[in-house]
C-alpha positions in Angstrom: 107.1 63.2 113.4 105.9 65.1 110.5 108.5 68.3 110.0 107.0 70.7 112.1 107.6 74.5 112.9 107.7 76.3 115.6 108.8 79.7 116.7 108.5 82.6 118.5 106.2 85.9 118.5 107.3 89.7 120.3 108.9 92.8 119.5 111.7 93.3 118.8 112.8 89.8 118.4 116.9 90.9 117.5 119.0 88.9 120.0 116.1 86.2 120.7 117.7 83.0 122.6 115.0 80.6 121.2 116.1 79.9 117.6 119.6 78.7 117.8 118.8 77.0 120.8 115.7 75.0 119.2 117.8 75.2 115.8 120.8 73.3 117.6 118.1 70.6 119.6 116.6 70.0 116.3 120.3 69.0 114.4 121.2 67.4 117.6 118.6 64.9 117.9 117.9 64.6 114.0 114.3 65.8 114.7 112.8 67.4 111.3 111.5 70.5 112.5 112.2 74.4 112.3 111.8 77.6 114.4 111.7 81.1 113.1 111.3 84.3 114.8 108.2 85.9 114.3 108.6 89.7 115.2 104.9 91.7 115.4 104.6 95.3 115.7 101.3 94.5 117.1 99.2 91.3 119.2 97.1 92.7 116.0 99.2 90.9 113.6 98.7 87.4 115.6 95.3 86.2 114.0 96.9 87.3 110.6 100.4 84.9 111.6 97.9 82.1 112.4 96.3 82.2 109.4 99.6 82.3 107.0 101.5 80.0 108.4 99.8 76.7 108.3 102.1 74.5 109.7 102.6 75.9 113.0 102.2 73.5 115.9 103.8 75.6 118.9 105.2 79.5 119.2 106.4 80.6 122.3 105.5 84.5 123.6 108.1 87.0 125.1 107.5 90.9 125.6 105.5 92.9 125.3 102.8 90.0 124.4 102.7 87.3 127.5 99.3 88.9 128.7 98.1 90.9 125.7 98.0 87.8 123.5 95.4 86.0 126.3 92.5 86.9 124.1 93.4 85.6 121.0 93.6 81.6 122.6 91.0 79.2 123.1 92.4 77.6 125.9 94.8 78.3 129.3 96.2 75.9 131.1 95.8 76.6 135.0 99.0 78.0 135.6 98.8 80.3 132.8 94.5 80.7 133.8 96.3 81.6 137.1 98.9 84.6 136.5 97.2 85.5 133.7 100.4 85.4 131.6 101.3 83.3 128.5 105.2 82.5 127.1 104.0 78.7 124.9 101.3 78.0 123.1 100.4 74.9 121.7 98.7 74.3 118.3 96.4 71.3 119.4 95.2 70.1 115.7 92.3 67.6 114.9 90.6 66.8 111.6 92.0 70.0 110.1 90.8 72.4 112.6 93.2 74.0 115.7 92.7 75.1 119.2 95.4 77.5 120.5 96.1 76.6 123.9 97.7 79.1 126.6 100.7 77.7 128.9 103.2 79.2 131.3 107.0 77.4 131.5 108.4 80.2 133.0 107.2 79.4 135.9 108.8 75.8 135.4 111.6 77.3 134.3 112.4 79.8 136.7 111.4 77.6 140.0 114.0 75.1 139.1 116.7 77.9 138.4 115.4 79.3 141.5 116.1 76.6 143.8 119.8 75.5 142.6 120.9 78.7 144.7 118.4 79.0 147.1 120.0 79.1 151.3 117.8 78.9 154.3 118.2 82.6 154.6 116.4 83.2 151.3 113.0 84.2 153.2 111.9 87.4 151.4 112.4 88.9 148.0 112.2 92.0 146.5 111.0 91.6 142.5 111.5 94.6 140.3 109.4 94.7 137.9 105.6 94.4 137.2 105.0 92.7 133.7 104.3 89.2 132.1 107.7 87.6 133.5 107.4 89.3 137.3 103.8 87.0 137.5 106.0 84.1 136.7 108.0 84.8 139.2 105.4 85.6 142.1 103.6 82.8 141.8 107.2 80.4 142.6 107.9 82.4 145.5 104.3 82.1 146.8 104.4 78.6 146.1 108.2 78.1 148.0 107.1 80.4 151.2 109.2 83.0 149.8 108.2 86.6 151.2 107.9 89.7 148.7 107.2 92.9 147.6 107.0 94.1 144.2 109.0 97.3 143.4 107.7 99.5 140.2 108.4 102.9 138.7 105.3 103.9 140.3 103.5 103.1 143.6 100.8 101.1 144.0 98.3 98.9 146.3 100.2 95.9 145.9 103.7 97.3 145.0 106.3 100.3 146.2 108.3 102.3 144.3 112.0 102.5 143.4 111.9 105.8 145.7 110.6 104.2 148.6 113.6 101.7 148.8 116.1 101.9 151.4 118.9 100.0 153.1 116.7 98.5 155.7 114.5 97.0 153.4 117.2 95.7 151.4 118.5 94.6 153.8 115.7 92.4 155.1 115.1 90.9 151.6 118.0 88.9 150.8 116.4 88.1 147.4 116.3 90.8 144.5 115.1 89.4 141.2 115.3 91.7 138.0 112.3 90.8 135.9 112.6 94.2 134.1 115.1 94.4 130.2 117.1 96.8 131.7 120.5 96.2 131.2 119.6 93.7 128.3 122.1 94.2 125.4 122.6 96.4 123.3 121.3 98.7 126.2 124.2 97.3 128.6 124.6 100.1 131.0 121.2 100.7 132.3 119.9 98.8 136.0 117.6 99.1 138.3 118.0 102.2 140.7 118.6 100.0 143.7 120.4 101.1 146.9 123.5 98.4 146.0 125.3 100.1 149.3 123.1 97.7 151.3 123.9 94.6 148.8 125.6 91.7 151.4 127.5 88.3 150.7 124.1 86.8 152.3 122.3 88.3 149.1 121.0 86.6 145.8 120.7 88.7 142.9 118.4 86.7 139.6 118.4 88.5 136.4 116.2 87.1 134.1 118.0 88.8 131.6 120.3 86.7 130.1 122.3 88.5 127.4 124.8 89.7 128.8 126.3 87.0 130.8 126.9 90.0 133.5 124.7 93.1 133.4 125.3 95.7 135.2 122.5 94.5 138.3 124.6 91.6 138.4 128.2 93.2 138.4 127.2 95.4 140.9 125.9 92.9 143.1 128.9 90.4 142.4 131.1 93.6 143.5 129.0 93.6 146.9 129.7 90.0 147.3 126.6 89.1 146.2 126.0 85.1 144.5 124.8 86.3 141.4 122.6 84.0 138.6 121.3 85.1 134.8 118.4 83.8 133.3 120.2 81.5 130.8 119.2 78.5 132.8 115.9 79.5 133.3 115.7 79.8 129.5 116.9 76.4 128.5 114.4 74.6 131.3 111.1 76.9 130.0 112.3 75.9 126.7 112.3 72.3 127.4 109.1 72.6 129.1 107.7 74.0 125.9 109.0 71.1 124.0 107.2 68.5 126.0 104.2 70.2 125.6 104.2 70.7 122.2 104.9 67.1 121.9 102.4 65.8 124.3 99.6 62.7 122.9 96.4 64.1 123.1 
């Protein structure tokens, strides 16, 4: 393989997971390659990134741009065409000219997280959060059977509030996944306003936040009794899922 570079677009891009990881795989397995963070202000700047930086064959998207950044590709695949939300795109180049092609490996990443702690109980989930990531993470629960409602800072027709949550109902949803950055460093002691009272032993708490190990969601669920998973696993298998697409023959 030609040396290659990859990388990844959002704001702000300060404690990104992607480039040591990729930066690591690379020394690894000797493969001559590079990723760099690419931090925009704007989904503006994107057309302007694409242009300067010639010898980009794959970036992968994080917040705020997995569904802003939809108009600028050529391409989705169907997953991404589905939940409308892009994290990789691939650089698909022939005879000088590029196609930039839409995926989604959250949703690869996050199923096969998912279902290492998953118990017959798990029936219903409760997903705060209503952004890029939460569509991810809808579409592997429909697709497992998995029961949920969608909790946002406002109410809606297809989500409740925080305000509207009470024991009973989490109670009856033995699932609770944080798609939101609260609690992400450096803000460490923010969470979702939750009622952890009604937190059981029979509960799974996912935080797709991954930095801390612990946040404060997650502490106060493992206090409760709670199994408890971060979204560093989830991470490494989207990332993987990137790579292979990146690398695909066409």
């Amino acid at each position: 393989m030609d040396f290659r570079c990859y990388g990844l677009i959002g704001f702000p891009l300060g404690h990104s997971f992607s480039v040591p990881y990729f930066s690591n795989k690379f020394s690894r397995e000797g493969i001559k390659a590079s990723y760099r963070n690419f931090p925009l202000k704007s989904i503006a700047e994107f057309e302007e990134l694409v242009i300067s930086e010639p010898g980009l064959a794959g970036l992968n998207v994080t917040v705020p741009y997995k569904e802003k950044v939809i108009p600028y590709l050529d391409a989705l695949s169907e997953t991404a065409q589905t939940i409308q939300a892009v994290n990789t795109i691939c650089f698909c180049r022939k005879e000088g000219k590029h196609t930039l092609v839409g995926h989604n490996t959250d949703v690869i990443g996050f199923e096969r997280s998912l279902k290492e702690h998953l118990m017959d109980h798990h029936k219903a989930a409760l997903v705060l959060g209503t952004g890029g990531s939460s569509k991810a993470v809808t579409y592997v629960l429909e697709g497992l059977g998995i029961e949920f409602r969608m909790v946002s800072r406002s109410r809606g027709e297809d989500r409740i509030s925080y305000d509207d949550l009470d024991k009973r109902m989490v109670g009856n949803h033995p699932v609770i996944i944080n798609t939101t950055p609260l609690g992400m460093h450096p803000d460490t002691d923010s969470f979702p306003s939750i009622p952890f009272e009604a937190i059981t032993p029979h509960h799974l708490l996912f935080d797709l936040v991954y930095n801390p190990e612990k946040t404060a969601f997650l502490l106060k669920g493992e206090g409760r009794g709670a199994r408890i998973v971060n979204g560093y696993d989830m991470l490494v298998y989207q990332a993987e899922a990137s790579w292979e697409i990146w690398n695909r023959k066409r």
